[in-house]
Each structure stands twice: as C-alpha cells, then as structure tokens.
VMD Tcl script that builds the backbone (N, CA, C; Angstrom):
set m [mol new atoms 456]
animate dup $m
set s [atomselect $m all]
$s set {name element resname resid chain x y z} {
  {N N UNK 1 A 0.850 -1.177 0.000}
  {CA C UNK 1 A 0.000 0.000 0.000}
  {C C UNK 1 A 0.892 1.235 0.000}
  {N N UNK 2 A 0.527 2.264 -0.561}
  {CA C UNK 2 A 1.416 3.496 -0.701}
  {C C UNK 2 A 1.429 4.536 0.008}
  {N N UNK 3 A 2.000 5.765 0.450}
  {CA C UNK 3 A 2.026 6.133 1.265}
  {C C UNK 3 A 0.795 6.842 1.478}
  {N N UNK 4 A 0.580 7.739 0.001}
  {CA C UNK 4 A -1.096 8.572 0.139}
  {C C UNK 4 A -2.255 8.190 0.284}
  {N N UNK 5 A -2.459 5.995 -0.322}
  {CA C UNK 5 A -3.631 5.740 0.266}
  {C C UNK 5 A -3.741 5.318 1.337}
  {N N UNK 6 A -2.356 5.208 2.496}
  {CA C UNK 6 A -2.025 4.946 3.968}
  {C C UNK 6 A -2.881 5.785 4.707}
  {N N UNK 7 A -2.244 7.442 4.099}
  {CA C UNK 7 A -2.608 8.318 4.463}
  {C C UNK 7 A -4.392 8.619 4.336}
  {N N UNK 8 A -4.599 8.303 3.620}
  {CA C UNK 8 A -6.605 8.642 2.956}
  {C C UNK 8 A -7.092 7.843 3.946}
  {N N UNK 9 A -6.808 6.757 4.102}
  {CA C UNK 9 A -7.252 5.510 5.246}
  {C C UNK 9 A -7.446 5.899 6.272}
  {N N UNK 10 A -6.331 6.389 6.861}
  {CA C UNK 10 A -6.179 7.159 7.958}
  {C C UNK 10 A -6.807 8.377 8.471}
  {N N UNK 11 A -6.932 9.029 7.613}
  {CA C UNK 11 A -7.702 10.390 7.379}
  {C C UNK 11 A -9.173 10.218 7.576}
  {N N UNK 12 A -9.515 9.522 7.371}
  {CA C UNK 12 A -10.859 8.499 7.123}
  {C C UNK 12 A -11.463 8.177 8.493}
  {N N UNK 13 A -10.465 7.714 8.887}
  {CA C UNK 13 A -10.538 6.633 9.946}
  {C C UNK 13 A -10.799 8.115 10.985}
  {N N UNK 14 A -9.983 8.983 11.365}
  {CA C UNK 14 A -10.107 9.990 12.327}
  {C C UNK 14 A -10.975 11.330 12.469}
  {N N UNK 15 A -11.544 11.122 11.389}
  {CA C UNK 15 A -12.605 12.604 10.903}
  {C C UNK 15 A -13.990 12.078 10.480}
  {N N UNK 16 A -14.882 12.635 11.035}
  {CA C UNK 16 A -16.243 12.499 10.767}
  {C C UNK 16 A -16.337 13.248 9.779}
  {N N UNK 17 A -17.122 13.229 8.548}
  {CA C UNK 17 A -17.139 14.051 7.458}
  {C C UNK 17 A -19.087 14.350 7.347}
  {N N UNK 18 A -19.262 15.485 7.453}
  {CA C UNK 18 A -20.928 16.237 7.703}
  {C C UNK 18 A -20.770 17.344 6.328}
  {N N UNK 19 A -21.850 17.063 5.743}
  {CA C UNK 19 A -22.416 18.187 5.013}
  {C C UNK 19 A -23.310 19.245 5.241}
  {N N UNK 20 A -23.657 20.450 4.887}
  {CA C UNK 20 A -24.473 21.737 5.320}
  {C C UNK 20 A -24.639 22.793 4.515}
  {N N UNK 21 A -25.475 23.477 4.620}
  {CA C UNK 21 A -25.477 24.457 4.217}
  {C C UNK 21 A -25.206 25.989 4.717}
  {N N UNK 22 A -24.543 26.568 4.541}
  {CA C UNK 22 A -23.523 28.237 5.189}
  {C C UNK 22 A -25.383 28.708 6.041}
  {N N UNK 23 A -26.256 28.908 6.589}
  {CA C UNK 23 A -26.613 29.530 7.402}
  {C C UNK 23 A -26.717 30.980 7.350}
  {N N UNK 24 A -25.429 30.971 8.131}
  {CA C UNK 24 A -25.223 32.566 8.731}
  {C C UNK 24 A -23.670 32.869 8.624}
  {N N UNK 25 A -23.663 34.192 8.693}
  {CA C UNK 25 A -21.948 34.574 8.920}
  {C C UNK 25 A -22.210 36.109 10.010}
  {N N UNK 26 A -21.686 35.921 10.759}
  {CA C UNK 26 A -21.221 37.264 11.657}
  {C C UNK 26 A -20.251 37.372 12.239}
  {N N UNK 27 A -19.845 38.223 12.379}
  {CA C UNK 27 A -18.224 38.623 13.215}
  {C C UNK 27 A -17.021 37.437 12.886}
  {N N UNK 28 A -17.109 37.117 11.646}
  {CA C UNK 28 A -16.602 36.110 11.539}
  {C C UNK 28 A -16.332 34.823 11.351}
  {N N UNK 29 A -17.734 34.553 12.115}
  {CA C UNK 29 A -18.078 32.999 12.701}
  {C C UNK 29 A -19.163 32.872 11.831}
  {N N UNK 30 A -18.907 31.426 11.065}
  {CA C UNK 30 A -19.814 30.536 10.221}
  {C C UNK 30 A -20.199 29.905 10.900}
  {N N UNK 31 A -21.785 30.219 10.932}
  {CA C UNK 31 A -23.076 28.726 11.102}
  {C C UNK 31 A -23.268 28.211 10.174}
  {N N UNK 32 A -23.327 27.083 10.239}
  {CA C UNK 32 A -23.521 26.031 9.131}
  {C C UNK 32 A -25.159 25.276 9.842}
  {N N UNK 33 A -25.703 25.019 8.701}
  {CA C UNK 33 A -27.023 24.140 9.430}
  {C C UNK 33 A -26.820 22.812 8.530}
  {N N UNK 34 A -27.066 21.931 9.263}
  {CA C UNK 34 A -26.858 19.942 9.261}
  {C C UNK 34 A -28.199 19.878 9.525}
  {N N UNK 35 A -28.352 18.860 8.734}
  {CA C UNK 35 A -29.142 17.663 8.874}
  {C C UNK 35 A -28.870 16.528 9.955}
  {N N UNK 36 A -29.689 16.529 10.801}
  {CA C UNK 36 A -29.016 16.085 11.784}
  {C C UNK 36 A -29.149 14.563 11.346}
  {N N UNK 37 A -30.039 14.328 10.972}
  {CA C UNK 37 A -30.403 12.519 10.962}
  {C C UNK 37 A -29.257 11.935 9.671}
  {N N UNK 38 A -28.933 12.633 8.682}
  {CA C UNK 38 A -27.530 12.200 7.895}
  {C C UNK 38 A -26.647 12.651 8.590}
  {N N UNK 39 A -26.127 13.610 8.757}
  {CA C UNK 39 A -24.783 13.997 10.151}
  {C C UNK 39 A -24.555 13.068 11.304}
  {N N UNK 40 A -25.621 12.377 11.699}
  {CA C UNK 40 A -25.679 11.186 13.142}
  {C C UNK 40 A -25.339 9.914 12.493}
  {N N UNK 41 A -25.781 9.806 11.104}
  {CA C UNK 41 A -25.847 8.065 11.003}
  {C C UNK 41 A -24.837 7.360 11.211}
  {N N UNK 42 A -23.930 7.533 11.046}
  {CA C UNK 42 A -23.014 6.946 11.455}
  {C C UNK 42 A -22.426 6.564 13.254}
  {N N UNK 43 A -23.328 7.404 14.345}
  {CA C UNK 43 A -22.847 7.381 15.424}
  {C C UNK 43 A -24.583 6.518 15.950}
  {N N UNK 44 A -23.772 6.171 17.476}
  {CA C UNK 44 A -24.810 4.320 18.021}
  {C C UNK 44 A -25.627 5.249 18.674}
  {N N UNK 45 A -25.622 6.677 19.219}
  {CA C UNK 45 A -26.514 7.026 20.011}
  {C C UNK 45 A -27.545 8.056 18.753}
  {N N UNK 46 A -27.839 7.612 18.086}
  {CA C UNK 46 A -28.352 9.066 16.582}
  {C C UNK 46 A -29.948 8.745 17.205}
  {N N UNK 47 A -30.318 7.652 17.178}
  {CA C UNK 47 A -31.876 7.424 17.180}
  {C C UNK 47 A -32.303 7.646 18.869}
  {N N UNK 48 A -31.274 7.989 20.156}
  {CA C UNK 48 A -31.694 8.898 21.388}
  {C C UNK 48 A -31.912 9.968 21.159}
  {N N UNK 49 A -30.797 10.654 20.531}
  {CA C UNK 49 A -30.550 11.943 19.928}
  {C C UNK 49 A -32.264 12.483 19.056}
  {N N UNK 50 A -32.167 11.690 18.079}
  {CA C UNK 50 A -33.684 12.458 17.210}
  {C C UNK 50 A -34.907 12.215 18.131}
  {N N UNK 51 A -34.807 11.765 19.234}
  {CA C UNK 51 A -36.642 11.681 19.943}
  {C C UNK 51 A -36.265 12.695 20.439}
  {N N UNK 52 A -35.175 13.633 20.998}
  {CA C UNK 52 A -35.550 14.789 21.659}
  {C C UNK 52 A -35.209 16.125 20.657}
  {N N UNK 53 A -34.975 15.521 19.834}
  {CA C UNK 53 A -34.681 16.760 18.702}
  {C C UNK 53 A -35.932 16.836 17.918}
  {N N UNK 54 A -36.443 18.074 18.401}
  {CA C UNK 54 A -38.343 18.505 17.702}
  {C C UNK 54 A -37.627 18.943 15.875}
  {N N UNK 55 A -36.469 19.294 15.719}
  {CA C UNK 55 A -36.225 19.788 14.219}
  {C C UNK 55 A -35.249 19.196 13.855}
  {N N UNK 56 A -35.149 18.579 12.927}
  {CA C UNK 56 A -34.031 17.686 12.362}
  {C C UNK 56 A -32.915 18.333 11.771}
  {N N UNK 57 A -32.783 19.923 11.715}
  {CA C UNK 57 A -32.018 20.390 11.437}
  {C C UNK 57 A -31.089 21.204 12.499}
  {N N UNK 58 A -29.996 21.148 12.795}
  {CA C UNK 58 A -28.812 21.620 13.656}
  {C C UNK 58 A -28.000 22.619 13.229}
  {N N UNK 59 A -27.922 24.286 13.584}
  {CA C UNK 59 A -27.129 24.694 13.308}
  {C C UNK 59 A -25.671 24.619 14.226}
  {N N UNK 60 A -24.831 24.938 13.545}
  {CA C UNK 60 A -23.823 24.616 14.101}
  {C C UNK 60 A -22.287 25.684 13.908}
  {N N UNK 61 A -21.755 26.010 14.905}
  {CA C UNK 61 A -20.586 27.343 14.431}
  {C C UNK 61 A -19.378 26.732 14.218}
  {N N UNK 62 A -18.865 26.484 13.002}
  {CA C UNK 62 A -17.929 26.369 12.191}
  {C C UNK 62 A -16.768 27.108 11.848}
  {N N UNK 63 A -15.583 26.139 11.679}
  {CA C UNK 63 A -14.386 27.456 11.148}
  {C C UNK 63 A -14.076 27.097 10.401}
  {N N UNK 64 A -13.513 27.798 9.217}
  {CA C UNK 64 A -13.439 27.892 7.879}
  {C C UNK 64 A -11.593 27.159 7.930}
  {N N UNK 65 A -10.935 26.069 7.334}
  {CA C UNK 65 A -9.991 25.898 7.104}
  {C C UNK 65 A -9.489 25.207 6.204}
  {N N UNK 66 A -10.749 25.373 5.043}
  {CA C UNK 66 A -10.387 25.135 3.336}
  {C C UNK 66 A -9.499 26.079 2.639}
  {N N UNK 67 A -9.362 27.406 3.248}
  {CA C UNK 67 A -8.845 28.158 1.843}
  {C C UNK 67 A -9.945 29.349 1.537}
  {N N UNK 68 A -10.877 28.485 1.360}
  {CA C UNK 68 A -11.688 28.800 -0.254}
  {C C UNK 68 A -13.017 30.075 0.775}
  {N N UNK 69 A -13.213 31.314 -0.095}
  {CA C UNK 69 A -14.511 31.892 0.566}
  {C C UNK 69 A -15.696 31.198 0.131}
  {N N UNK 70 A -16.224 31.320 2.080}
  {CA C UNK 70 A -17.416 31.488 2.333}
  {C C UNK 70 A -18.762 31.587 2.045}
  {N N UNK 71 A -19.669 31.497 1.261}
  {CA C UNK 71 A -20.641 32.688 1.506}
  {C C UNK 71 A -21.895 31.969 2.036}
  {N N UNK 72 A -23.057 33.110 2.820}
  {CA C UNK 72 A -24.515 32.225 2.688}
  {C C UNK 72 A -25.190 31.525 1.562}
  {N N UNK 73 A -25.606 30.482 1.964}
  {CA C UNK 73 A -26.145 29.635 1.120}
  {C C UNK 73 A -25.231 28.236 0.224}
  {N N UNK 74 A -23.903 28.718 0.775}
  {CA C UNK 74 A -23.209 27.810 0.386}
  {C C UNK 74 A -23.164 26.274 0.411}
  {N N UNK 75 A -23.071 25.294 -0.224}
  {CA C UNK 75 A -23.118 23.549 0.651}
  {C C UNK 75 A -21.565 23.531 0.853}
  {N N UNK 76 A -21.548 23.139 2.335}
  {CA C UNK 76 A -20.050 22.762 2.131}
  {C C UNK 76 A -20.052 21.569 3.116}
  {N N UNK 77 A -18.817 20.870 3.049}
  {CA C UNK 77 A -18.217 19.959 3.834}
  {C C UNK 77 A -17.623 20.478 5.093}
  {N N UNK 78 A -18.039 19.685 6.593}
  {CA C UNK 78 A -17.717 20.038 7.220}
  {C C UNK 78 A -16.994 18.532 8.306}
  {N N UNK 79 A -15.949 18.655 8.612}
  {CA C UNK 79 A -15.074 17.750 9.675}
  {C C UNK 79 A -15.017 17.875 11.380}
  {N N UNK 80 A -15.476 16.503 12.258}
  {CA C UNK 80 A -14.704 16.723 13.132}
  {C C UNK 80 A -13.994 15.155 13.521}
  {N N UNK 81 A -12.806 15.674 14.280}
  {CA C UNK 81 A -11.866 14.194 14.369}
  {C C UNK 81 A -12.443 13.553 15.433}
  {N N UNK 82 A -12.577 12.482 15.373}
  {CA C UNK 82 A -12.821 11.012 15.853}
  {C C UNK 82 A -12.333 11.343 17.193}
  {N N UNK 83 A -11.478 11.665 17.757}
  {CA C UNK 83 A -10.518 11.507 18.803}
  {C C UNK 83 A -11.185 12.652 19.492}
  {N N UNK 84 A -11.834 13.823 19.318}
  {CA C UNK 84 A -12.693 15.069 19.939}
  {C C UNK 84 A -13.548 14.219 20.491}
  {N N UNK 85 A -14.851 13.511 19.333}
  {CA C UNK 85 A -15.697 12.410 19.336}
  {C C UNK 85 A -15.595 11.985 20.917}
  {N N UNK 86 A -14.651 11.402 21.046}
  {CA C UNK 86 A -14.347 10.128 22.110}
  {C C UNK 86 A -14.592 10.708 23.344}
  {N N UNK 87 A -13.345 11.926 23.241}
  {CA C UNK 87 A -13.293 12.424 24.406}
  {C C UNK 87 A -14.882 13.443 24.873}
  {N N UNK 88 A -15.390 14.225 23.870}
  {CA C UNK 88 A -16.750 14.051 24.446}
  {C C UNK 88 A -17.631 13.349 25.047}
  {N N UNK 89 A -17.725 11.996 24.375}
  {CA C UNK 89 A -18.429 10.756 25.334}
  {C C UNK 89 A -18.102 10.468 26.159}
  {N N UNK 90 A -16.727 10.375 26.788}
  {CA C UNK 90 A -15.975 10.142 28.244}
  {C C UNK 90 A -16.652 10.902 28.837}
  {N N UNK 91 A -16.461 12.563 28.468}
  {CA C UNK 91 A -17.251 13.072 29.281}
  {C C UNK 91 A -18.337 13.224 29.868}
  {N N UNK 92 A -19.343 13.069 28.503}
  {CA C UNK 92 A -20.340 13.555 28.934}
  {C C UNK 92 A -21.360 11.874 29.418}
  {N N UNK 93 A -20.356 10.675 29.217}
  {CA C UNK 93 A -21.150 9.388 29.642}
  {C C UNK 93 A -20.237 8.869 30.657}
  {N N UNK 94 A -19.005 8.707 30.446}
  {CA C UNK 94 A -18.137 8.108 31.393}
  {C C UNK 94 A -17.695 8.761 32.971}
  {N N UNK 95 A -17.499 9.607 32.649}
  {CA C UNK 95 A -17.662 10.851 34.262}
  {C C UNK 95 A -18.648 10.488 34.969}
  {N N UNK 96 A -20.089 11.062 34.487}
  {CA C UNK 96 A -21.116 11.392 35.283}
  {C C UNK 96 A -21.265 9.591 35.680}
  {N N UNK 97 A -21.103 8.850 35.319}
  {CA C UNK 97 A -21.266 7.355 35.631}
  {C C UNK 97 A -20.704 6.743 36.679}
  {N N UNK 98 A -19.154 7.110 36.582}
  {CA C UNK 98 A -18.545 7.117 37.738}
  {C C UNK 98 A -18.163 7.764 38.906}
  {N N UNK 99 A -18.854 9.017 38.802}
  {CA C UNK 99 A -19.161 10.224 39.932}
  {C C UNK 99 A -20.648 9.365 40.658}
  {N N UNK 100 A -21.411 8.529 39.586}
  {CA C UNK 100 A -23.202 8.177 40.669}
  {C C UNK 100 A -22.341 7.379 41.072}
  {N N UNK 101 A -21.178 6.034 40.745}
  {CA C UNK 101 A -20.896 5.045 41.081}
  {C C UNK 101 A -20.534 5.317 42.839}
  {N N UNK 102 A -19.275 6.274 42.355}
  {CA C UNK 102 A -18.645 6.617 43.848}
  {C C UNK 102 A -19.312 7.298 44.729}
  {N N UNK 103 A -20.308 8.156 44.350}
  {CA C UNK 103 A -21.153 8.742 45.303}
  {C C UNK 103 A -21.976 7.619 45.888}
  {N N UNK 104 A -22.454 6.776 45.267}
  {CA C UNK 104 A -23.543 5.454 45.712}
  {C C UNK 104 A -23.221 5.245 46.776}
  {N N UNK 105 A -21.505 4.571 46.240}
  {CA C UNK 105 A -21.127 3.353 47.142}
  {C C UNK 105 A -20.328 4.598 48.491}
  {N N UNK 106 A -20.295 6.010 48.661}
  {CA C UNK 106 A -19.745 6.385 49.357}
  {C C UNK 106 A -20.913 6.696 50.746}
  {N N UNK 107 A -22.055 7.125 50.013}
  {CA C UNK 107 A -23.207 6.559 50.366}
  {C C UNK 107 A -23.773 4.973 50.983}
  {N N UNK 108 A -23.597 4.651 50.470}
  {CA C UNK 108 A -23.815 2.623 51.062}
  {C C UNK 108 A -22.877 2.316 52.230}
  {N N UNK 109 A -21.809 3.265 52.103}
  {CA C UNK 109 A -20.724 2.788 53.829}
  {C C UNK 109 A -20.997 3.702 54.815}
  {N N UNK 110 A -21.735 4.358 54.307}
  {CA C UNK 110 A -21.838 5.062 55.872}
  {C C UNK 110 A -23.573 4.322 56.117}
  {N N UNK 111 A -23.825 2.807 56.090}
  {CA C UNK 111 A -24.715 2.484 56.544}
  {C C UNK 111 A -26.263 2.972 56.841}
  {N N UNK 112 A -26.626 4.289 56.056}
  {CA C UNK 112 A -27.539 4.803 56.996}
  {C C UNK 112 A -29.457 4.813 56.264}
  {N N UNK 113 A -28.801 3.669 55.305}
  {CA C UNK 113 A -30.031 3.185 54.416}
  {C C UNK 113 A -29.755 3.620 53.024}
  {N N UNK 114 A -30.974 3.163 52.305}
  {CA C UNK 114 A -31.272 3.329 50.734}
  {C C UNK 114 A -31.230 4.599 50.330}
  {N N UNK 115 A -32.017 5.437 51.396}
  {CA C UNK 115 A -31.970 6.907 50.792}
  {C C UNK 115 A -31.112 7.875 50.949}
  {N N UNK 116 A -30.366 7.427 51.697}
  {CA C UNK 116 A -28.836 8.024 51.524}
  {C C UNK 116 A -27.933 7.846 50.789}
  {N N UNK 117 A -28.217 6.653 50.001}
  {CA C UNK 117 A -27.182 5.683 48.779}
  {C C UNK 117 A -27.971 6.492 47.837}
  {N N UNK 118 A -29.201 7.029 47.503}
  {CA C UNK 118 A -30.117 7.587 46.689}
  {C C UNK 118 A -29.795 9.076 46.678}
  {N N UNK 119 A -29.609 10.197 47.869}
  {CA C UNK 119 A -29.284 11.019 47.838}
  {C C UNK 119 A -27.373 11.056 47.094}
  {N N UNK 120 A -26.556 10.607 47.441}
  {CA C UNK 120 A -25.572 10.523 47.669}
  {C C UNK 120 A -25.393 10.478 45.669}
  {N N UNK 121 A -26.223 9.358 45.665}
  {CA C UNK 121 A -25.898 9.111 43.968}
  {C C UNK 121 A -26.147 10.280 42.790}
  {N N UNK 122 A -27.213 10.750 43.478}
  {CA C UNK 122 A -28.006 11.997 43.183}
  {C C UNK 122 A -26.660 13.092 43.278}
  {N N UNK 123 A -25.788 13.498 44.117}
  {CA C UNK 123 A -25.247 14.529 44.300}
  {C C UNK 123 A -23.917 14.318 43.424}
  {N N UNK 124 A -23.985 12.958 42.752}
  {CA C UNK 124 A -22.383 12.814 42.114}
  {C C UNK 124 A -22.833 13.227 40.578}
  {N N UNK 125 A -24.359 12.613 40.433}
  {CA C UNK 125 A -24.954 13.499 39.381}
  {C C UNK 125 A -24.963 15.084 38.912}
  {N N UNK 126 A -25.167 15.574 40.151}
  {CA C UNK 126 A -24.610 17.221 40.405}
  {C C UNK 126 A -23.795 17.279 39.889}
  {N N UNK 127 A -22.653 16.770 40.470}
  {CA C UNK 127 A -21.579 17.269 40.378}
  {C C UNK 127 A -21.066 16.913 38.907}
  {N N UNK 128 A -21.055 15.761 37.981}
  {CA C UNK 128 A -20.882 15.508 36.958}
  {C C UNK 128 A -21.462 16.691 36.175}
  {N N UNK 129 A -22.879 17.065 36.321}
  {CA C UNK 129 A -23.195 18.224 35.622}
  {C C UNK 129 A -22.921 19.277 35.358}
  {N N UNK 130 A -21.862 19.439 36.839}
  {CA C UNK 130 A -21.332 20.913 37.056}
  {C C UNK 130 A -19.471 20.785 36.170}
  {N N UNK 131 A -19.656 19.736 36.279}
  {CA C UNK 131 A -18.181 19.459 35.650}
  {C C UNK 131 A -18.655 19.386 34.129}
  {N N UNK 132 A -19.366 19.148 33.344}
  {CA C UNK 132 A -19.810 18.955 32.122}
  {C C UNK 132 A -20.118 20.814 31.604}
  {N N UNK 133 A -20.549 21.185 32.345}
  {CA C UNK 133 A -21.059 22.754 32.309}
  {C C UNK 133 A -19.786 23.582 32.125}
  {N N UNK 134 A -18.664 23.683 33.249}
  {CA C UNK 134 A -17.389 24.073 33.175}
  {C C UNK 134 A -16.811 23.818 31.855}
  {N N UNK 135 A -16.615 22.734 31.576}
  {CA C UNK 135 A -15.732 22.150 30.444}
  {C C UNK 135 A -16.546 22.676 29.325}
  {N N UNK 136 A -17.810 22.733 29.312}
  {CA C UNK 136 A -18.791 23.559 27.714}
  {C C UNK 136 A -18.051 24.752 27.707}
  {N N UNK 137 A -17.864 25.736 29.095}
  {CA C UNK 137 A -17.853 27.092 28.923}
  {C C UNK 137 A -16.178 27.335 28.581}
  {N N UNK 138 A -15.588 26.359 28.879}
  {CA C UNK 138 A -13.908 26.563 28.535}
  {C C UNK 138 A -13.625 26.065 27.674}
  {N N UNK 139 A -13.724 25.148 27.207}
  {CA C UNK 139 A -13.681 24.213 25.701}
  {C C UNK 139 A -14.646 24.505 24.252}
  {N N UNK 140 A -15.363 24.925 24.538}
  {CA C UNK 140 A -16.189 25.065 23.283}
  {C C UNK 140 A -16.077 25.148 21.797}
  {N N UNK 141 A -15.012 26.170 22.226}
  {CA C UNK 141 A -14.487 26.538 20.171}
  {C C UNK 141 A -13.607 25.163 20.140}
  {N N UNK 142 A -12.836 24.924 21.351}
  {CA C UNK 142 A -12.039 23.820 20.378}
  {C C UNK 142 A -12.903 22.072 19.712}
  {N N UNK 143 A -14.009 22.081 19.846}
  {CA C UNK 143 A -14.506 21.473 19.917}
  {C C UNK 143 A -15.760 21.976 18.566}
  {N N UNK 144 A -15.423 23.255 17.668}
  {CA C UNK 144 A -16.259 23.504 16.408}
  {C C UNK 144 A -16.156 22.161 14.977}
  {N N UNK 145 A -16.890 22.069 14.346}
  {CA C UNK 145 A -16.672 21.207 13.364}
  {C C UNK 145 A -15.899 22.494 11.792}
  {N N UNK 146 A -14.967 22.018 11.273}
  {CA C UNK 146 A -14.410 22.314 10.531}
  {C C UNK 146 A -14.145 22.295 9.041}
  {N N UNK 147 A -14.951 23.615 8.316}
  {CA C UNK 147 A -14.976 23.345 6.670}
  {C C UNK 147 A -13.967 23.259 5.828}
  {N N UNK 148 A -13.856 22.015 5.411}
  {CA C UNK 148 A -12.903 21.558 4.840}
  {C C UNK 148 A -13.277 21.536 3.331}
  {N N UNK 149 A -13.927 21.851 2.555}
  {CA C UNK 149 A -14.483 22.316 1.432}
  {C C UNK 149 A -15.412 22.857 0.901}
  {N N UNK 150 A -15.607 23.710 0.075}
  {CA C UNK 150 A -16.695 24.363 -0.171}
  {C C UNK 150 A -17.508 23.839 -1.694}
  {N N UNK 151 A -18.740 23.626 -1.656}
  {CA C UNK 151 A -19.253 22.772 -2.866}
  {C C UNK 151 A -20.061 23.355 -3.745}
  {N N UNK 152 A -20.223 24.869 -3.484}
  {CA C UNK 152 A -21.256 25.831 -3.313}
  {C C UNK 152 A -22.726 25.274 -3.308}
}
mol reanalyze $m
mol bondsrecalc $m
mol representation Tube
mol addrep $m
C-alpha cells in the first residue's frame, strides 16, 4: 500500500465528514445548518438523539480551514476528528457514571439506608453536571466542526 492511500485511510478513519449548508456569517463565525439525521448516522446514540430533537435540522458554528470563501447559502463539507468524538463521550457518559458510582457506594458505607445511597448518587450526578457545564464554557471553540471544502 502506498504512502497517500495509507494516508486517505487514515484520514478516514479519524474525521467524521458532515455536510451543510452556510446559514449565517457574523463577526466572523460561520453557522452552518446539518441535517441532523444524515450527520448522526453513522454514530450508536443518533436514534436517542432524534426523539428529543423537535427539528431535524442543527445549526452549528464552524471554522473555515479550506482556503476557499465562504458565503450564505453555500453547501459545504464540514469535519470533526474522531478523537474530539471520544473524548466528548468520556465526558459527557463516562464521568457522570462514575461520579453516581462513587457517590452510591460512598453513600452505602456510611450504613444509613437506601436513601442516603439515593441522595448521595443523586449529588455525584450534580456534580458531573457541574463538571460537564465548566468544560462547555472553557472548551467550546475547540470542539467547532471544521470546513474543509466548499461545494457551493
């Protein structure tokens, strides 16, 4: 195998690839609006996702790192890497899971019944939330999906 279709493989393998249409532009910042139900198919949680989504369409703020201008109404291609992916789900499934775990069971040793293992689990929930909330308000841009071509 050669080095550039090593490389395409690879490329492949680490980037979600979403299509859209340009939205909006202000101060800079491209919204792009997705389709959410083609943008998801590929991921195991898409059909949780659409029962609470009343509009199947998602806008979304984008940064431009094709090159090529912009404009409204545009279709373009938009990327995010696999490895962002992940670490979102840690967060936002693997944390709060093991914050009820340890709260439960920190709860369950101090003996003092069910509803203290219930409160207790409850408060690691809190706290996962409050840690999920932090990390939105500090992380956010790095975490935009990225136009990687423009199709008009």
């Amino acid at each position: 195998m050669t080095k550039g279709v090593k490389s395409i493989i690879y490329q492949n393998i680490m980037e979600e690839k979403i299509f859209g249409e340009v939205f909006d532009i202000k101060d800079g910042k491209i919204f792009v609006k997705i389709n959410l139900p083609s943008a998801c198919s590929s991921c195991s949680h898409s059909e949780e996702c659409s029962i609470f989504s009343k509009d199947q369409n998602k806008v979304v703020e984008s940064e431009n790192i094709s090159g090529e201008k912009v404009e409204k109404g545009d279709t373009v291609e938009l990327m995010i890497e696999q490895k962002k992916i992940l670490l979102l789900s840690i967060i936002f499934y693997i944390i709060p899971t093991i914050l009820i775990l340890i709260f439960s069971l920190i709860g369950y040793s101090l003996k003092k019944g069910e509803g203290i293992v219930a409160i207790f689990g409850f408060l690691g929930f809190l706290i996962s939330l409050i840690i999920i909330y932090i990390f939105n308000k500090r992380k956010k841009d790095q975490f935009n999906h990225k136009i990687v071509r423009v199709l008009k």
